[in-house]
C-alpha positions as CSV (number, residue, x, y, z in Angstrom):
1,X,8.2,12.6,4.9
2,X,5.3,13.4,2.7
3,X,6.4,15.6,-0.3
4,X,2.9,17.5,-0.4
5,X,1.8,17.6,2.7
6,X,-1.3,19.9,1.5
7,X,-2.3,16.8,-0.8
8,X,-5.2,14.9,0.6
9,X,-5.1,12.1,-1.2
10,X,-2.3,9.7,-3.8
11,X,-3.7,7.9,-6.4
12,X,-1.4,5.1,-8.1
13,X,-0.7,5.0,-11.9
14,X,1.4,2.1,-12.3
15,X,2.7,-0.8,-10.3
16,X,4.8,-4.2,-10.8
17,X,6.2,-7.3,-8.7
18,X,10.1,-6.4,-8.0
19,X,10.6,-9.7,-6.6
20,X,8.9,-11.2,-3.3
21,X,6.6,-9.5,-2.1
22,X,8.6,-6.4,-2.9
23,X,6.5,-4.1,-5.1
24,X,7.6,-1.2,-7.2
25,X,4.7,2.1,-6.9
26,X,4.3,4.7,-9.3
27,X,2.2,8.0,-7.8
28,X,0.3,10.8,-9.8
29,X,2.5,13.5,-8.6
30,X,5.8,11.1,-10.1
31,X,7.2,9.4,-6.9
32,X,8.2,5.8,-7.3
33,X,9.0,3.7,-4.4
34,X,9.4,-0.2,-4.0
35,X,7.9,-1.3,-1.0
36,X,7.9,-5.1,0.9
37,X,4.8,-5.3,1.7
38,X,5.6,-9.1,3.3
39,X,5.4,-7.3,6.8
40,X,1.5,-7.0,5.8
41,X,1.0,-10.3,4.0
42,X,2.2,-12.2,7.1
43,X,-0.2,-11.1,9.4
44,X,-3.1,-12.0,7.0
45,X,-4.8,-15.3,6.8
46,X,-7.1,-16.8,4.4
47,X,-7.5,-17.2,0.5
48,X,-6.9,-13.2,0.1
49,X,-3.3,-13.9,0.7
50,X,-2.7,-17.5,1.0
51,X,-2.7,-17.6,-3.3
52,X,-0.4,-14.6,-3.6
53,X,2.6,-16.7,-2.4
54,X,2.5,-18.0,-6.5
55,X,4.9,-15.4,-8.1
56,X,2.2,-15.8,-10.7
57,X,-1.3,-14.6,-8.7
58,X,0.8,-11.7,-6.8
59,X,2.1,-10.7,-10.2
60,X,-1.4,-9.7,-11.3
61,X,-2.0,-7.0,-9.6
62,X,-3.4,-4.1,-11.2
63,X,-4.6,-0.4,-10.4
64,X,-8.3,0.3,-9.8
65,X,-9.5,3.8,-8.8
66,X,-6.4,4.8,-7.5
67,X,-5.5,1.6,-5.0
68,X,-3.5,-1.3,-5.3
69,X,-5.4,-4.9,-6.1
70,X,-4.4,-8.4,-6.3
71,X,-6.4,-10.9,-8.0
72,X,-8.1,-12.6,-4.9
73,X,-9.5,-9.2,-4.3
74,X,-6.8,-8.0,-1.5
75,X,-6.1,-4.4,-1.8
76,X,-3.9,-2.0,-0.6
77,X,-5.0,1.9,-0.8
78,X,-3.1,4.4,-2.3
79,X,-3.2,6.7,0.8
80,X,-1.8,3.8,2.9
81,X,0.9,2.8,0.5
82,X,1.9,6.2,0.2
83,X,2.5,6.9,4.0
84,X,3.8,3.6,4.3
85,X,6.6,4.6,1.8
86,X,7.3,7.6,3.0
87,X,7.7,5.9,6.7
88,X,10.1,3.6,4.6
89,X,8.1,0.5,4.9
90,X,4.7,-1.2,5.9
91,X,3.4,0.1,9.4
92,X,0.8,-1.3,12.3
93,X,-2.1,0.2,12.7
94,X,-1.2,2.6,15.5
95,X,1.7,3.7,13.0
96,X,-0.4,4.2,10.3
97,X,-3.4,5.9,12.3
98,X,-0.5,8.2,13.8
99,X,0.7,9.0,10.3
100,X,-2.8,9.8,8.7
101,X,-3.3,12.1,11.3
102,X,-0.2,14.4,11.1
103,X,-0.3,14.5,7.1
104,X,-4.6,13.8,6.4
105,X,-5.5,15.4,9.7
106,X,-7.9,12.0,9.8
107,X,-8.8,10.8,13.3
108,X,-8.1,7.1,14.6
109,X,-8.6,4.4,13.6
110,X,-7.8,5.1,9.9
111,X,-8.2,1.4,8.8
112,X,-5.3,0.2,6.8
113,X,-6.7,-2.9,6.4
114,X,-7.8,-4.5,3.5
C-alpha cells in the first residue's frame, strides 16, 4: 500500500497519455505508476470530459500545484491519484473515503471528485 504512510500529502512532477485513458504519474518521492483512469471518465458527463475523448485535448494535461489537469479544467488530485494507485486502480467514493482515512486519517466524505 502507501510507501510513506507518515506522508500527508503526494504532489505530482510529471505526467503523460500512455494510451487511452491510461496515464503514466510521476510522484515527488520517485514513484511512477500508469493508471486508467476510464473507470472515472465514464461516470462523468458534460464538456469536462466529453472533449477528452480527442487523443489530442486528453493529451494536454499538465501539472498545477501538485494535481493533475486537463484542458477543460477537469482535475484529478494528487492525493487521490496516489491512493488510487496504490489500490491498483481508480476507486468509488466509499473506496476512496475508506482509503484516506486509514493512510490521511481524514474523515468521510473525502471528495474525489473533480
Amino acid at each position: 500500500m502507501i510507501s510513506t504512510a507518515s506522508q500527508k500529502t503526494f504532489s505530482l512532477v510529471s505526467a503523460r497519455s500512455a494510451g487511452g485513458y491510461v496515464v503514466h504519474l510521476g510522484f515527488e518521492d520517485g514513484c511512477q505508476f500508469d493508471i486508467d483512469l476510464s473507470p472515472d471518465l465514464m461516470t462523468i458527463s458534460g464538456p469536462l470530459v466529453s472533449a477528452l475523448e480527442d487523443p489530442g485535448v486528453f493529451s494536454q494535461m499538465e501539472i498545477r500545484h501538485g494535481s493533475l489537469v486537463f484542458p477543460t479544467g477537469l482535475d484529478y488530485g494528487g492525493d487521490v491519484l496516489r491512493l488510487w494507485c496504490e489500490d491498483g486502480g481508480v476507486a468509488d467514493q466509499e473506496r476512496t473515503d475508506e482509503l484516506a482515512r486509514k493512510y490521511f486519517g481524514v474523515t468521510a466524505p473525502w471528495s474525489a471528485a473533480a
